[in-house]
N, C-alpha and C positions, 0 to 999 in steps of 0.2 A: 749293305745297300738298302735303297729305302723302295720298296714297290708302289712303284706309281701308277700302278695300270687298274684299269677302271672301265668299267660295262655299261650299256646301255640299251635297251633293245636286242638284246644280242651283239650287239656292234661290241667288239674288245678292243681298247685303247692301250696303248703302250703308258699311256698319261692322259688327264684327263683335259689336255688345252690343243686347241685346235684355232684354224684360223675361221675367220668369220667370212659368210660370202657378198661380194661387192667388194672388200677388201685386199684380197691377197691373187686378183688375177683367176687366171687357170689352173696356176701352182706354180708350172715352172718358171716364169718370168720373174720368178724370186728363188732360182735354186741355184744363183751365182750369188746370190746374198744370205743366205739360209740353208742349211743343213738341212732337207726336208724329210729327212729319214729320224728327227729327232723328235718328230712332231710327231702330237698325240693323230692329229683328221687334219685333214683341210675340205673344206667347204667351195668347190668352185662356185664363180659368178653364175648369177643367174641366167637360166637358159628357157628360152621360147620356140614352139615349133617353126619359128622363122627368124632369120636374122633380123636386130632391128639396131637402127642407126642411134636413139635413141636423144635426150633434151637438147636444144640449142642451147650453147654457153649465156654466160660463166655456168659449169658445173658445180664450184666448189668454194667454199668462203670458212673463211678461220673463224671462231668464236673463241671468245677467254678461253672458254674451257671446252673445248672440242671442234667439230666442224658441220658446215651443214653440207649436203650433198642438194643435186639432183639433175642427176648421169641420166632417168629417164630410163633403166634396164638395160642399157647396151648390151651387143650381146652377137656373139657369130651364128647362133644359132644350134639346135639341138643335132643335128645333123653334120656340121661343122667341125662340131665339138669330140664324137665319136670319131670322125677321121681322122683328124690332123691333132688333139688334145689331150685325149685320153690313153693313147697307146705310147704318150710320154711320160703319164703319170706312172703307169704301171710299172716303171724300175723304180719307182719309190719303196721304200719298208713303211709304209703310213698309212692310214685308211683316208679313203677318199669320198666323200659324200657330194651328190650332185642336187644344187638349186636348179626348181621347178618353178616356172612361173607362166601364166596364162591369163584371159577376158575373159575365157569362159570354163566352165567345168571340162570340156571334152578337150580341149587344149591341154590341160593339165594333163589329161590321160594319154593324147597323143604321144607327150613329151614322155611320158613314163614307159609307154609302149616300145619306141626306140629305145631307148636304155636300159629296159631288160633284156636288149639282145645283146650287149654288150658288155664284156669282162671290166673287172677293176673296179668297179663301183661296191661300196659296202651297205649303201643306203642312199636315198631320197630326201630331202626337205622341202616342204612345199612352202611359196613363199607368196602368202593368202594377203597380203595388204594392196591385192589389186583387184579396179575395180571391176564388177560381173556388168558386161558389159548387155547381157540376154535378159539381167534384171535391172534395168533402169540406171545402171552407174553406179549403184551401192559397194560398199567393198565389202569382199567375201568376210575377211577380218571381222567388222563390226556386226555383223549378223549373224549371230548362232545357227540359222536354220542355213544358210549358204555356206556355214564353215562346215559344218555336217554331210551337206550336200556332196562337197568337194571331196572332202576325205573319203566318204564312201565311195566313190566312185572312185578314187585313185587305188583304194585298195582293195576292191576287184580285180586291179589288174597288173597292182606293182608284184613285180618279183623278189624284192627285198622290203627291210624295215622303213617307215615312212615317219619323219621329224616332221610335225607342223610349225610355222615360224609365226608367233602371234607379235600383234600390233598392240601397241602400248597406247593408241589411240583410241579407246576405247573407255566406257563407263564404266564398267566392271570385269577385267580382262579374266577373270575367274568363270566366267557365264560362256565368255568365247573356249576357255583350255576345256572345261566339260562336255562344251559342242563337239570340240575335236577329239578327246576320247572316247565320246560315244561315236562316232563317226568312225572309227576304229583304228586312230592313231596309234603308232607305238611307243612315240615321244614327243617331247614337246620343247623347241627352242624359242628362248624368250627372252629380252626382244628386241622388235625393231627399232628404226627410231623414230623420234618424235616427231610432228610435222610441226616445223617456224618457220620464221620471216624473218630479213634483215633487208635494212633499208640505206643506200648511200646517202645521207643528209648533204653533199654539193650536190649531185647528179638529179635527186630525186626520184630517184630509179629504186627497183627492186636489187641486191646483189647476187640474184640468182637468175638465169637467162628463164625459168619456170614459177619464175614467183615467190613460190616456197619450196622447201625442200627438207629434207630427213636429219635433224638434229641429231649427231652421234658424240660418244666421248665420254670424258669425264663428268660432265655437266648430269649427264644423265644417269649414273650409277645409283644411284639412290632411289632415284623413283624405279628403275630395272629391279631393283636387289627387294624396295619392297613387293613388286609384283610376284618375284622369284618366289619370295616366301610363304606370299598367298596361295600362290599357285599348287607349288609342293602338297598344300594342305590341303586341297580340295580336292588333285586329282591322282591317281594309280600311279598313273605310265610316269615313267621317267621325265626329267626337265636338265634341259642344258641351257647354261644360262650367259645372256650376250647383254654386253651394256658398259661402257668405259672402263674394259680390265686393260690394266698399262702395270700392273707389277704383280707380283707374286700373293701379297697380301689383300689385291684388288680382286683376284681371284677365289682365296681364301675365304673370302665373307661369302658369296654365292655359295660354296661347296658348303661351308656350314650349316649356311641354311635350309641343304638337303639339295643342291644341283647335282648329276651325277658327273659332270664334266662341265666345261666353260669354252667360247668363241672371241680369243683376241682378234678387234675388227679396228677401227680408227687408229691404234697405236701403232699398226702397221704401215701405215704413212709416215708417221714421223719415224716409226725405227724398226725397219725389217727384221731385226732382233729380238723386238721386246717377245714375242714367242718363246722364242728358247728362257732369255731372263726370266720370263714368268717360271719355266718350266725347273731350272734351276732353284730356283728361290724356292718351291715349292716342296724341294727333295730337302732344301736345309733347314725348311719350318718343320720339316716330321723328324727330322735328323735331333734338332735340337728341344722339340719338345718330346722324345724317346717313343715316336709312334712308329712302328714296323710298317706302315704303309699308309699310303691318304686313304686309304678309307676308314681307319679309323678317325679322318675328320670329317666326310660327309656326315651330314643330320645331326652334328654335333650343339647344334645351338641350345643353351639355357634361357628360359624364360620365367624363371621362378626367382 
């Protein structure tokens, strides 16, 4: 047998693939379609100290090569979530990580407050491409001194390990992962997506009810996988890496490059399986190249 299990923060994975959040629900609305005991984490939707209704339609638009979103954070809310959500996760064999999302830093901590009274959670992500609504509208993401700001103050008060989720909208996303490990992150998931536009040329309308919205998929694996790699090098903490994984070998390039684990997100749409597929494919790439376990392939890349 081939060991697929893989660390992070402390966080221990059965495997190193998990689902991405905005993707795969709450968990269970995909466990009549999905094995969720096979999965390395799942990542729930993102959660606000209040329920929010979240963008007027169209939410969502196909591209060649991926999809744009913009859902707007939907979301039942942090409070919600603990009663009626999470006490269904917990008959899972899988770790469960809860997305953080807030306008201001002390929102963030709110949300983190409530969810360290409750079981079943292994870790945190906070999910910093929103904007500080106490600093002029800026997003915490693009400002080192607000992504700083943020993380410290959450980790005063998280009771478990804290993933920051960085924004690939940015000039130098290596300036924002430093902010956040000095801030005193324990890892780093990267990344989001992109912000486009697409436009109905009969209607002359935007195809998103918000204008623009968050490019995910295929399209965007390349630009993700170089960031991955920068990243790796510049910072300590760990990095799990999110950006058009749809196959086993899609994943493979992130882990090479030194991710400690990876977040199937967009493919999950098209195939509430690709999860496991990845996870499979993953055990017959070490199978057949004679590695006893994937982490003989993390940080495995040559550049000579």
């Amino acid at each position: 047998m081939v060991d697929l299990r893989t660390e992070f923060a402390g966080i221990r994975l059965k495997n190193p693939v998990m689902t991405a959040s905005g993707t795969f629900g709450y968990g269970e609305e995909f466990s009549r379609l999905v094995d969720l005991n096979r999965l390395g984490g799942i990542i729930v939707k993102g959660l606000s100290i209040e329920p929010m209704a979240g963008a007027e339609g169209p939410r969502l638009h196909g591209t060649a090569m991926g999809m744009m979103n913009a859902v707007g954070l939907q979301n039942v809310g942090v409070g919600e979530f603990v009663s009626s959500k999470l006490p269904l996760l917990r008959d899972y064999r899988t770790r469960v990580l809860a997305n953080v999302f807030g306008f201001a830093t002390e929102e963030y901590v709110q949300v983190v407050e409530v969810l360290n009274e409750s079981e079943g959670l292994a870790g945190y992500e906070l999910n910093i491409s929103c904007p500080n609504v106490k600093s002029g509208g800026l997003m915490y993401a693009s400002d080192p001194g607000a992504t700083r700001e943020v993380v410290e103050a959450v980790k005063l008060r998280a009771r478990r390990p804290v993933l920051v989720k960085l924004s690939p909208n940015v000039t130098d996303i290596r300036e924002l992962a430093k902010a956040a490990e000095d801030g005193g992150a324990d890892a780093l998931s990267l990344v989001n997506t992109l912000t486009g536009m697409s436009v109905d040329v009969e209607s002359f309308r935007p195809r998103l009810g918000n204008i623009t919205g968050g490019l995910s998929g295929p399209a965007i694996k390349p630009v993700a996988l170089r960031m991955v790699y920068e990243v790796v090098r510049t910072v300590k903490i760990p990095v799990v890496a999110i950006g058009g994984i749809r196959t086993a070998e899609d994943a493979l390039e992130y882990l090479i490059v030194g991710a400690k684990a990876v977040q199937v997100g967009t493919a999950n749409f098209v195939d509430p399986q690709a999860p496991l597929k990845v996870i499979r494919g993953l055990e017959e790439y070490c199978r057949r190249k004679g590695f006893p376990s994937i982490r003989s392939v993390i940080g495995r890349l040559r550049v000579d």
